[in-house]
C-alpha positions as CSV (number, residue, x, y, z in Angstrom):
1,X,21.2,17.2,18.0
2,X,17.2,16.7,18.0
3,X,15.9,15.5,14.8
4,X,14.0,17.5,12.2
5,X,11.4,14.7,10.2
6,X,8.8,15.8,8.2
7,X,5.9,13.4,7.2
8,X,4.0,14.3,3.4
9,X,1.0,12.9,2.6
10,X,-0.6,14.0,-0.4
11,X,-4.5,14.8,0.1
12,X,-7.2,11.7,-1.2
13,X,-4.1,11.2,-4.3
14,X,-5.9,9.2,-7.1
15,X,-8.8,11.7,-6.7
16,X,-6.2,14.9,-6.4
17,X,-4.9,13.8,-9.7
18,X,-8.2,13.1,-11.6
19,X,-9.4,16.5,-11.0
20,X,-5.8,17.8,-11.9
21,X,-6.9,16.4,-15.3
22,X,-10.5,17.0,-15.3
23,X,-11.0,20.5,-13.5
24,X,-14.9,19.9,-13.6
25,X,-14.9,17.1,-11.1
26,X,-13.8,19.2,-8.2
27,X,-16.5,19.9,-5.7
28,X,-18.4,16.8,-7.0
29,X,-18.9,13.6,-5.0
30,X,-16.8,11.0,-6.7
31,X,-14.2,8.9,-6.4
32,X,-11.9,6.0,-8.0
33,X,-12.6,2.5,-7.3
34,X,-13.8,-1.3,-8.7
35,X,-17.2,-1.7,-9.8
36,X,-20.2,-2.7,-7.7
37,X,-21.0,-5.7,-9.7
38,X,-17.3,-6.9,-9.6
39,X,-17.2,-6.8,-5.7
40,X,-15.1,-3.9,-6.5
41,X,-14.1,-1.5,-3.5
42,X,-13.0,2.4,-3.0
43,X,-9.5,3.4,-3.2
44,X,-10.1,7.2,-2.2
45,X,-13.0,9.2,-2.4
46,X,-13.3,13.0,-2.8
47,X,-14.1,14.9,-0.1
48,X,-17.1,15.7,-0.9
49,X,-18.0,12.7,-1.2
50,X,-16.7,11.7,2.1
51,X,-19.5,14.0,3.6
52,X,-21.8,11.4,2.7
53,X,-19.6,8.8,5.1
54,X,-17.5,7.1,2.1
55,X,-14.2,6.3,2.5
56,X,-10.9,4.1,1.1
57,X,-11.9,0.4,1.6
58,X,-15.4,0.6,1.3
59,X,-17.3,-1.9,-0.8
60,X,-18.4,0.3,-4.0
61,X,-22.2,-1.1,-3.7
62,X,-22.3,-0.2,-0.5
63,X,-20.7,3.7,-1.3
64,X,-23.4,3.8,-4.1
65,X,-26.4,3.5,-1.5
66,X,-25.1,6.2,0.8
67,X,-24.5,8.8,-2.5
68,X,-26.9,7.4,-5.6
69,X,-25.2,10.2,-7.4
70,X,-21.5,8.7,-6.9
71,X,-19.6,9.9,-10.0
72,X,-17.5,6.1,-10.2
73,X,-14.1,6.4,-12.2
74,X,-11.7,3.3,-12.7
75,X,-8.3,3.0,-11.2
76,X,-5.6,4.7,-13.6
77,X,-2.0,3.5,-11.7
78,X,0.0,4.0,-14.4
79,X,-1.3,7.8,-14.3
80,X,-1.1,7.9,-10.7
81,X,2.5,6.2,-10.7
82,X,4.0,9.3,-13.2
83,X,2.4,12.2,-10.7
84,X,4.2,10.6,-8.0
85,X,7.5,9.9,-9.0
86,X,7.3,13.8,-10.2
87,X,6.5,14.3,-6.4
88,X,9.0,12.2,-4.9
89,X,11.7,13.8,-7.2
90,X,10.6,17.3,-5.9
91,X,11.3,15.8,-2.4
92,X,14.3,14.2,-3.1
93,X,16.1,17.5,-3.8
94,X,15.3,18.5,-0.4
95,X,17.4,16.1,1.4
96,X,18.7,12.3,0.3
97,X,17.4,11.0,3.6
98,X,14.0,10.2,1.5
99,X,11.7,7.3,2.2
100,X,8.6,6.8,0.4
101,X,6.2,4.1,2.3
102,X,3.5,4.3,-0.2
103,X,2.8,5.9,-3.8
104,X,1.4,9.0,-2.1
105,X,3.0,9.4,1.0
106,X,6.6,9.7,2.8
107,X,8.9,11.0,5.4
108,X,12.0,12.9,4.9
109,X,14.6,13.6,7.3
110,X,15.7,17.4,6.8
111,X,17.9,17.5,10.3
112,X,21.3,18.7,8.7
113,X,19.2,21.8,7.0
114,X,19.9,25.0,8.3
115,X,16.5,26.3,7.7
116,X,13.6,25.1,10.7
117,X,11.5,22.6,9.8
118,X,8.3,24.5,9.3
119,X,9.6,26.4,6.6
120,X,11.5,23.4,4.7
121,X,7.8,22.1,4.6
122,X,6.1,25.2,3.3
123,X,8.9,25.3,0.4
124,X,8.4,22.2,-0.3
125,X,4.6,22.3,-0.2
126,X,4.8,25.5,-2.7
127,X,7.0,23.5,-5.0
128,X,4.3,20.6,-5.2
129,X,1.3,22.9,-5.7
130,X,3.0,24.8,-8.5
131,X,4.9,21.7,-10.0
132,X,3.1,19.1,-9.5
133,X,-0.8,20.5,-9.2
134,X,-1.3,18.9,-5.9
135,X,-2.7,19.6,-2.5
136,X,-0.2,18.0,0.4
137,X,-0.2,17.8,3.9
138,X,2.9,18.3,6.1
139,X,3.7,17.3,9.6
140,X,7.1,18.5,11.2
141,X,8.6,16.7,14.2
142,X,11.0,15.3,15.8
143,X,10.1,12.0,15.0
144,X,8.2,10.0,12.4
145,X,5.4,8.8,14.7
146,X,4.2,12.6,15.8
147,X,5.3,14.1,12.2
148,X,2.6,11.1,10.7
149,X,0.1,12.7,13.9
150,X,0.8,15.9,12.6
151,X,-0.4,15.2,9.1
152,X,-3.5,14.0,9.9
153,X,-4.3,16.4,12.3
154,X,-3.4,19.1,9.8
155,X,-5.6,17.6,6.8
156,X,-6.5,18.9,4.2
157,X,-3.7,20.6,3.1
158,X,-1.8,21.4,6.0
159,X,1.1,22.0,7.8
160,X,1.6,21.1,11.4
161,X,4.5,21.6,13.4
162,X,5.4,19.9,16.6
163,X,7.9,21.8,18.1
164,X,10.7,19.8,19.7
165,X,10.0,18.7,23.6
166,X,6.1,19.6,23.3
167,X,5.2,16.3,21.8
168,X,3.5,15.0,24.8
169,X,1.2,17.7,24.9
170,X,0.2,18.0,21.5
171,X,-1.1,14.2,21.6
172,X,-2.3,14.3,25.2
173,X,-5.9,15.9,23.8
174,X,-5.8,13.5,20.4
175,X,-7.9,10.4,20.4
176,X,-6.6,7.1,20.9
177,X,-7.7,5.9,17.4
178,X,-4.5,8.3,16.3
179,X,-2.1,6.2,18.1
180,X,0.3,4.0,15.8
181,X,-0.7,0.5,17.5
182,X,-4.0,1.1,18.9
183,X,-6.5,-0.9,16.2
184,X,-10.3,-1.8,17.2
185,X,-9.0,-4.5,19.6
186,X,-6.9,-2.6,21.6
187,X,-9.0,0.5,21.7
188,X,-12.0,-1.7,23.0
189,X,-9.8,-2.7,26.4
190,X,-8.7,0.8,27.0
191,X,-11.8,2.1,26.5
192,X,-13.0,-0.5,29.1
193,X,-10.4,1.4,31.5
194,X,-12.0,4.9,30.6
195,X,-9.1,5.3,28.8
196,X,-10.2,7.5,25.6
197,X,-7.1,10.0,24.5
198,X,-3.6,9.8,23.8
199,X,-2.8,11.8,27.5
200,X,-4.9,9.1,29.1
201,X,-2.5,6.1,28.1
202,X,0.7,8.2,28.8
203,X,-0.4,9.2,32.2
204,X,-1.8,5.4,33.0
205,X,1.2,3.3,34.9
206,X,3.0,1.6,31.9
207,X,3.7,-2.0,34.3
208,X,0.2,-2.2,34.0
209,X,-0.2,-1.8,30.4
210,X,2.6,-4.2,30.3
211,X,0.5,-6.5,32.3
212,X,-2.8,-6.4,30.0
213,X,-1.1,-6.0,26.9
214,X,2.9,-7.4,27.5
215,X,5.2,-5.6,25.2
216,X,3.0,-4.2,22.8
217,X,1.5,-2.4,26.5
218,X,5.1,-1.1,26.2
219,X,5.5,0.2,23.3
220,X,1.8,1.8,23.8
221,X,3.6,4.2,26.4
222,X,6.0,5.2,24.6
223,X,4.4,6.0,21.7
224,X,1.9,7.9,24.2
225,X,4.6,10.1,25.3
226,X,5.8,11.0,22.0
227,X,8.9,9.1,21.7
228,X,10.2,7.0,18.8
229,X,13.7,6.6,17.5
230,X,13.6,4.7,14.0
231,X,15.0,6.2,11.6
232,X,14.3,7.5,8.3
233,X,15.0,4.5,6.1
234,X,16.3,5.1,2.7
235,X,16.5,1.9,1.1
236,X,13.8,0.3,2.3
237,X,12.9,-2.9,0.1
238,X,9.2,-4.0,0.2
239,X,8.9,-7.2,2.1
240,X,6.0,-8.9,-0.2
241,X,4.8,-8.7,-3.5
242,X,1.7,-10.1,-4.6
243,X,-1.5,-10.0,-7.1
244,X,-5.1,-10.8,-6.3
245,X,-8.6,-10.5,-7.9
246,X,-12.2,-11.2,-7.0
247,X,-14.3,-12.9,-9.5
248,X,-17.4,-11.0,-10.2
249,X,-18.8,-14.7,-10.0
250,X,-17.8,-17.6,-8.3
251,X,-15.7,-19.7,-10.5
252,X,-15.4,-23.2,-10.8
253,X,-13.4,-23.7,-14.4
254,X,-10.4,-24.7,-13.7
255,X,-8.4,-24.0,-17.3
256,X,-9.8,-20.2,-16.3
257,X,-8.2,-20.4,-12.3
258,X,-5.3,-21.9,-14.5
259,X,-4.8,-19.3,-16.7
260,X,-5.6,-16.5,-14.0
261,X,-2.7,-18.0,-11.6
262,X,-0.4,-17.7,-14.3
263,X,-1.7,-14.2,-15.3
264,X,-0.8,-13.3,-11.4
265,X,2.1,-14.7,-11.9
266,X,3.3,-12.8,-14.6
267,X,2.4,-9.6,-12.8
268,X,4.6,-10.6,-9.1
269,X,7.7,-11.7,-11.7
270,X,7.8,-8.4,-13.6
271,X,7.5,-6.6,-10.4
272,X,10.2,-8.2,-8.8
273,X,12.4,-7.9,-12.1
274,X,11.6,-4.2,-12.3
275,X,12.8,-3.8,-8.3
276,X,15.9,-5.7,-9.0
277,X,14.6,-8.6,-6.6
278,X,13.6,-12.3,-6.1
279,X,12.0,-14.2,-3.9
280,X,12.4,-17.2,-2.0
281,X,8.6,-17.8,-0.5
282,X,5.7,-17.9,-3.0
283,X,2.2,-17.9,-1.4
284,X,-1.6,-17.9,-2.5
285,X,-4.8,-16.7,-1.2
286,X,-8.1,-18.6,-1.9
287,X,-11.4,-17.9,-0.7
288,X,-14.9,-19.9,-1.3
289,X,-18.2,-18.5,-1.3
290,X,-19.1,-17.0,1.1
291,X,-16.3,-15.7,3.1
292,X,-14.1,-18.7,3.9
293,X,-10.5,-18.2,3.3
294,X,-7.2,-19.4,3.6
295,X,-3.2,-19.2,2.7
296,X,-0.7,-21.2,1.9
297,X,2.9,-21.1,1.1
298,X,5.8,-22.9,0.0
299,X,10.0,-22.1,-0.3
300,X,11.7,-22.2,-3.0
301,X,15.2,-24.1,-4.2
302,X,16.4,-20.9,-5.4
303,X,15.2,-17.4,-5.0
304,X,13.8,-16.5,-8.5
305,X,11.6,-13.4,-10.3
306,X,10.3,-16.0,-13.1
307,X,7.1,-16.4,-13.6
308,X,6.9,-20.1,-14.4
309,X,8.8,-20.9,-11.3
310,X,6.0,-18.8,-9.5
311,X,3.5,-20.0,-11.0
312,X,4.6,-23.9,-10.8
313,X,5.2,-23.8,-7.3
314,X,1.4,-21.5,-6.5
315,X,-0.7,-23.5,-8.8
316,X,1.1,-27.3,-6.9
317,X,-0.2,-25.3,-3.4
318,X,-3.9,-24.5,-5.2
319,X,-4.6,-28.3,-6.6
320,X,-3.9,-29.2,-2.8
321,X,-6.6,-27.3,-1.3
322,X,-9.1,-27.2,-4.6
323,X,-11.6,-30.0,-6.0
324,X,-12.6,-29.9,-9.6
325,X,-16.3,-28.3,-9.4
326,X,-15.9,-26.3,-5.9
327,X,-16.2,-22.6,-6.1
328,X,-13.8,-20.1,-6.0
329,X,-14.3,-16.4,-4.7
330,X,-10.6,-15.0,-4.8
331,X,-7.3,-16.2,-5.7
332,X,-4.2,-14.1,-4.9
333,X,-0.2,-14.7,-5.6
334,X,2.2,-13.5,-3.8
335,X,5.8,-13.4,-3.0
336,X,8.3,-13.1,0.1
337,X,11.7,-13.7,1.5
338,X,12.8,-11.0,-1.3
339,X,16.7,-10.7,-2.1
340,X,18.6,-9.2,-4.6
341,X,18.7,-12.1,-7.1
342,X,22.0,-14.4,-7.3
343,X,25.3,-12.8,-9.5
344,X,25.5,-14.2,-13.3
345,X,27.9,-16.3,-14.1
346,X,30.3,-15.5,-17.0
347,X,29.8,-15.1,-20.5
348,X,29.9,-19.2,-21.5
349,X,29.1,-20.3,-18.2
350,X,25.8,-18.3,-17.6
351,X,23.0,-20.3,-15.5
352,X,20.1,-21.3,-17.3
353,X,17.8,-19.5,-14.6
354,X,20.1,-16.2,-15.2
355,X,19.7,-16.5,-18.9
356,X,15.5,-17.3,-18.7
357,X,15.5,-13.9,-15.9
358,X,17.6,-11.7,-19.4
359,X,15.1,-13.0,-21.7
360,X,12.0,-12.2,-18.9
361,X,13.9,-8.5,-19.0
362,X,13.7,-8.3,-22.3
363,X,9.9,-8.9,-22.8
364,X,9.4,-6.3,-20.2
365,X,11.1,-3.4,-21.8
366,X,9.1,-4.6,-25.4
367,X,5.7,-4.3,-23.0
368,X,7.3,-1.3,-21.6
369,X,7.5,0.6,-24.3
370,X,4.7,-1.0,-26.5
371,X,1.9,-2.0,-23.9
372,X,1.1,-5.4,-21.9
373,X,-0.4,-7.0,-25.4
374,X,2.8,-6.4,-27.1
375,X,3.7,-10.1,-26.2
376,X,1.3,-12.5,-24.9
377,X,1.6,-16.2,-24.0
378,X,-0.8,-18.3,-25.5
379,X,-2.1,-19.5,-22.7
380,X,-3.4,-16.0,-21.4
381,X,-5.8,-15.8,-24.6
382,X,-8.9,-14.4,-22.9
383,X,-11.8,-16.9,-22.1
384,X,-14.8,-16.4,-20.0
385,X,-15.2,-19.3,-17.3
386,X,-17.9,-21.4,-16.4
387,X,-19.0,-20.7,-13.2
388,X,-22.0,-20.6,-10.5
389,X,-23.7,-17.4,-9.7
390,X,-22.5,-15.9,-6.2
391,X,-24.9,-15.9,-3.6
């Protein structure tokens, strides 16, 4: 039986919901994002904005030259978080075949439905504009790599279908830059080949895309032609966790990178305690003024979602690659090899990791439910650092 996927992608989210709660931004160039004097980048922009050529990713000093008039607002996740869990629940009723591959986008698999797939979408789409207060933008398919096509071709606020066996010929006129696969690199050799639309790569010979590219040539053909058989993945488990920040100037106090290690710390553990998870890698990012960086990484004994294991093993990796007095740009923590954590051991015979991970818990539903400040290590009291001015 050919599969029905559908692909949802709710339109520029974090701004979607800020005009949700403020009805006078709409129509205005803004968008959410760090400040320009903290390095700070975009994470969406309105589209109104984007007709001045901003986008997700950009720095925000950089977004304020092309529109002087930027209407800046900060990041809200938590808000953001609580639209989209009301989303994904909507979805979830649909079908249990859900997975969610970001906080404002995910694929569904609807093939047992009775219903076609173009009309599962509109319901759904319906449901999330009168629900939820959001604009979303289907794609229907038989398979996740044309449904995703689908979406973007249908944005803002559309719905796409892709009727089985004509998947070739809707991407044949698309640009290559819509090809899962295809970055800057890759696009630069085809277009060296004249090679400019998605029809252009499925009608070239694929042994000679193997050839220049080996098997990622491959897959390029296939994907050309439409075809892709993974599946919708319903327990998919994130594969790294991890916290960064930018200093809005270069640090070199190291009681502050200290402090901010073990800050970054504390933010990986509780996310890996609130996934049910624990890790068995830990790795940090450092960069020095102006652009040199570098990662390192270490494994652990024992997978764990403490912070002071975390933190031990990412601050021993820092003080190797760190001299008292040299600046410091970035820093970043992170987390990998994730697992479901080890089973407790009985009642009288509980492991002291197991009983440090109940007591971790325990904090986290008091900052739950009372903020982040609730409880507070000592050594997190805030302190500016000394530092150098960044060039």
């Amino acid at each position: 039986m050919p599969r029905t996927i559908l692909h949802v992608d709710l339109d520029a989210f974090f701004c979607s919901v800020e005009e949700l709660l403020d009805p006078a931004l709409a129509g205005t160039a803004f968008a959410v994002g760090g400040r320009a004097d903290e390095r700070g980048v975009l994470s969406t922009a309105s589209y109104a904005a984007r007709q001045f050529g901003l986008h997700s990713a950009m720095p925000t000093a950089q977004a304020l030259r092309l529109c002087p008039h930027l209407n800046l607002l900060p990041p809200r996740h938590g808000v953001y978080g609580e639209h989209s869990r009301r989303v994904m629940a909507i979805l979830a009723e649909a079908t249990p075949l859900l997975e969610q591959i970001s906080i404002d986008e995910a694929f569904l698999d609807v093939t047992g439905d009775p219903r076609p797939g173009g009309e599962v979408a509109a319901h759904l789409k319906r449901r999330i504009r009168a629900e939820a207060g959001l604009p979303a933008s289907f794609g229907v398919a038989g398979n996740k790599l044309v449904a995703k096509i689908a979406t973007n071709v249908g944005k803002p606020d559309g719905l796409v279908v892709v009727p089985a066996g004509a998947e070739a010929a809707f991407l044949a006129p698309l640009p290559v830059a819509m090809l899962w696969g295809a970055g800057p690199k890759t696009r630069a050799k085809l277009a060296e080949l004249g090679i400019a639309t998605i029809g252009q790569v499925a009608a070239w010979p694929e042994a000679d895309l193997v050839r220049r590219f080996g098997e990622h040539g491959r897959a390029l053909a296939r994907h050309a032609r439409g075809l892709d058989d993974r599946p919708v993945e319903t327990e998919s488990q994130a594969k790294s966790i991890s916290s960064e920040t930018t200093f809005a100037r270069d640090v070199t106090d190291g009681d502050f990178l200290r402090r901010k290690f073990l800050e970054m710390a504390e933010e990986v553990a509780a996310s890996l305690r609130r996934d049910g998870l624990a890790a068995r890698t830990v790795k940090i990012k450092v960069r020095w003024p102006p652009f040199e960086t570098l990662t390192r990484q270490a494994t652990l004994p024992q997978p764990t979602a403490l912070a002071d294991e975390i933190f031990a093993a990412g601050w021993a990796l820092f003080q190797k690659v760190w001299t008292p007095g040299k600046r410091v740009r970035l820093i970043g923590v992170g987390v990998s090899g994730l697992t479901e954590p080890a089973r407790q051991l009985g009642l009288f015979e509980e492991a002291p990791q197991a009983r440090a991970t109940r007591l971790a818990q325990a904090l986290d539903a008091i900052r739950e439910k009372y903020g982040q400040e609730a409880v507070q290590r000592a050594a997190l009291a805030k302190r500016k650092p000394r530092g150098k001015k960044a060039d």
